[in-house]
N, C-alpha and C positions, 0 to 999 in steps of 0.2 A: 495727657498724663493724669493717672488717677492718685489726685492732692490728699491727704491726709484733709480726713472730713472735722468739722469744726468740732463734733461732739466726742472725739477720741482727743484731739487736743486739748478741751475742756477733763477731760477725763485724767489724761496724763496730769494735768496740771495738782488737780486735783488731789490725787494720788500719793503727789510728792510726800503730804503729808498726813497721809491714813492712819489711825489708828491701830498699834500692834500689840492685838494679846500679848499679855504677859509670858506664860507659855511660850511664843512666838517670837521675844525678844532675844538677839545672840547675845551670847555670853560677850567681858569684857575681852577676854582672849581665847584664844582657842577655833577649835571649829575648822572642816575644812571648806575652802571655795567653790562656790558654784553658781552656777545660773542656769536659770529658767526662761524660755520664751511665750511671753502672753501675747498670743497676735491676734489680731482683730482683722476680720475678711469683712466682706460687702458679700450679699447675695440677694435675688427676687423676695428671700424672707427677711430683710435688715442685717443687722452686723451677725456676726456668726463667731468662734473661738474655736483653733483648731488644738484636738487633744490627741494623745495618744493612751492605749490602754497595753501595759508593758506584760509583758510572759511570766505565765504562771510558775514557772521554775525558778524565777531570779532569790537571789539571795538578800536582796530586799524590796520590798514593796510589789511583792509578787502580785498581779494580776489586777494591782490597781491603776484607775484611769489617773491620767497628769499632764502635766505642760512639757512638751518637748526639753528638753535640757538636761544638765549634769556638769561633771566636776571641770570646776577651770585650769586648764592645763598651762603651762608655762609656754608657750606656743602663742597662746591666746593676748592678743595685743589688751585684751578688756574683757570686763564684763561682758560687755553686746556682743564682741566679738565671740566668744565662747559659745552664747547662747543660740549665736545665728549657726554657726559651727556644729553644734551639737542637733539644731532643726532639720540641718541638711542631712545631715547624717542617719537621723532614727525619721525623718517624714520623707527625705526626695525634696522638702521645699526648697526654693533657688534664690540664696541671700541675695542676690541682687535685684528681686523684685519684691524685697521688705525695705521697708524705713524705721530706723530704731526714732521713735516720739517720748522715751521716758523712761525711769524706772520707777518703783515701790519701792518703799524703804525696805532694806536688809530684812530677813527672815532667819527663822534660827528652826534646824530641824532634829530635834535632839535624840531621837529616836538613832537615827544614824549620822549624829555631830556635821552635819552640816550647813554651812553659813549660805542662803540662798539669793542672790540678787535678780530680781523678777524683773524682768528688760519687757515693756510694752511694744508690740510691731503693731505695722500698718503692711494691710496688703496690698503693696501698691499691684502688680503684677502678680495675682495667682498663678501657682503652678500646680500641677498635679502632685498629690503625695500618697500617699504608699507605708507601709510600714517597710519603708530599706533597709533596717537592721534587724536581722530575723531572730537573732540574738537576744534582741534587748525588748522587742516591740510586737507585739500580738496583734494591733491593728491601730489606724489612725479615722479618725472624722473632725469633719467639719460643725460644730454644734451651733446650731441659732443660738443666740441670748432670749429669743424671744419663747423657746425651749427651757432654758434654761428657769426662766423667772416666772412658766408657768407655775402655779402652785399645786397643779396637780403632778408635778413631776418631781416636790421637791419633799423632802423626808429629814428624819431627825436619825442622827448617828449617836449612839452613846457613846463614853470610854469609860471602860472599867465596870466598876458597879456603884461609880460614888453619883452625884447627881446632873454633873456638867456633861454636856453634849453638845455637836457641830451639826452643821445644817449639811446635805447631801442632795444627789439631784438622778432622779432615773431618765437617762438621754440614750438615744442611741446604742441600746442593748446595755449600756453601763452605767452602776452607780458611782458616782463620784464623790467621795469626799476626802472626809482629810484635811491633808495640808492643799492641795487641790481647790476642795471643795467652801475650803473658808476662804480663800484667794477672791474664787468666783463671785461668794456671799457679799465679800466686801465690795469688789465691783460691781454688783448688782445694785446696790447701794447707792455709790458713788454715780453712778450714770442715771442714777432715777429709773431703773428699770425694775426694781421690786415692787411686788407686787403682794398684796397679805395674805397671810400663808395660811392653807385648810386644817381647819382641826378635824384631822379623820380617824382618831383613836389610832390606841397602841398598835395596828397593823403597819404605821405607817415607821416606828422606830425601830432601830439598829441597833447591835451590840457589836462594838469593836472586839475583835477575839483573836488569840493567835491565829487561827484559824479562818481567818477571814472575819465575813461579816454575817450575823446570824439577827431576824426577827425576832423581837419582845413583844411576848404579847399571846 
């Protein structure tokens, strides 16, 4: 049986209590339910994070990469339950070869009022995944962390035109950022797998825009 490795447990633990932008905070009331799956695979490259990158026509968050998951249904015994519910559904993954290890504290997405509960997996038994929901999902991968935390892959997103900006990461034909991509940021963090980041001038920042995402510079 493949146990839940020592350094996702450390991880989970960790987690519990991460710091959450302001921004990032849910409101006292309001908001609707949801959850996300942050799962964490084993591979010849170290741990890995499987994402999906959802269809450019959707109605929100068109064409951006993210964590399996969406809204909690009344259905849904839980949080975890929801989130594993919703992996099978848009990746093929097969709950019964995840172990829920944790969650992140609540996340607040205000863009589209949703309250987000980020559930940590463990893969114990990989399966194949796929983008199953051809609907919601453009394609799925499996990202190394060790991809992820190179600094050559990782880039600055703006919002707006005021001065603050999110950290982003070019993987796998996809940028990532966002709510996404600050998730990562903080786990990157948290596991000690950051690494300092290249100052390679303005080619390397983004401008958030209805319109997607556009170079400054």
């Amino acid at each position: 049986m493949n146990s839940t490795p020592l350094w996702l447990s450390a991880l989970a633990d960790a987690a519990q209590t991460m710091p959450v932008p302001k921004p990032m905070r849910p409101p006292e009331r309001g908001g609707r339910e949801s959850a996300v799956l942050i799962l964490f695979g084993e591979t010849d490259r170290g741990p890995d994070l499987l994402l999906i990158q959802r269809n450019a026509g959707l109605r929100r968050h068109a064409g951006q990469p993210a964590f399996p998951g969406g809204r909690i249904e009344p259905s849904d015994a839980s949080p975890e339950a929801a989130a594993l519910r919703e992996a099978e559904e848009e990746t093929g993954a097969i709950p019964d070869g995840i172990d829920v290890v944790g969650r992140l504290p609540e996340l607040y997405l205000s863009f589209s009022d949703f309250r987000v509960a980020p559930v940590l997996g463990w893969w114990r038994e990989p399966s194949e995944v796929r983008a199953a929901d051809a609907g919601e999902v453009a394609a799925v991968a499996r990202v190394p962390v060790a991809d992820l935390a190179d600094p050559a892959n990782r880039v600055k997103v703006r919002y707006g035109a005021g001065p603050g900006w999110g950290p982003g990461f070019r993987v796998n034909d996809m940028l990532v950022w966002g709510f996404t991509g600050a998730i990562i940021d903080s786990l990157l963090v948290l596991g000690e797998w950051e690494l300092p980041w290249h100052d390679r001038g303005l080619t390397d920042v983004f401008e958030a825009t209805p319109q997607g995402l556009r170079p400054v510079g």
